[in-house]
N, C-alpha and C positions, 0 to 999 in steps of 0.2 A: 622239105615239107614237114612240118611239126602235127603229129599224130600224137592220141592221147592213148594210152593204156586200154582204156576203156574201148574207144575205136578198135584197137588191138584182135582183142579179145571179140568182139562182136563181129567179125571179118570171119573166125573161125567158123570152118565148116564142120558138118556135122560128123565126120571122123577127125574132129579136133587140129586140122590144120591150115593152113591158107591156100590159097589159088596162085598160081603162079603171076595171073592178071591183077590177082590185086597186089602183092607185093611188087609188081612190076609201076602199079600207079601211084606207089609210095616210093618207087628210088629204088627198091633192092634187088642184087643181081638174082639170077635162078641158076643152080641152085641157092638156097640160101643162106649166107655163110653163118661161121658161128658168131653168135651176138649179136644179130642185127638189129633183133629188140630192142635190145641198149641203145644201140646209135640211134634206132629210128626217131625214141624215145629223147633222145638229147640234139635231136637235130641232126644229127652228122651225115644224112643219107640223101 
């Protein structure tokens, strides 16, 4: 799934992190490892 930065960023909750659910609808494991930014960012997830 190709996510933009932007997306990224507006997922964040309002103690600046994400939800387990929505990283979970983007591909990434929980916890969440290091980088996944990047990958999600470049497709890799």
């Amino acid at each position: 799934m190709q996510v933009t930065i932007e997306e990224i960023e507006a997922a964040k909750t309002e103690q600046g992190g994400w939800t387990r659910e929505t990283l979970a609808a983007w591909g990434v494991k929980w916890p969440p490892p290091k980088g996944w930014k990047k990958a999600l960012l470049k497709g890799e997830q």
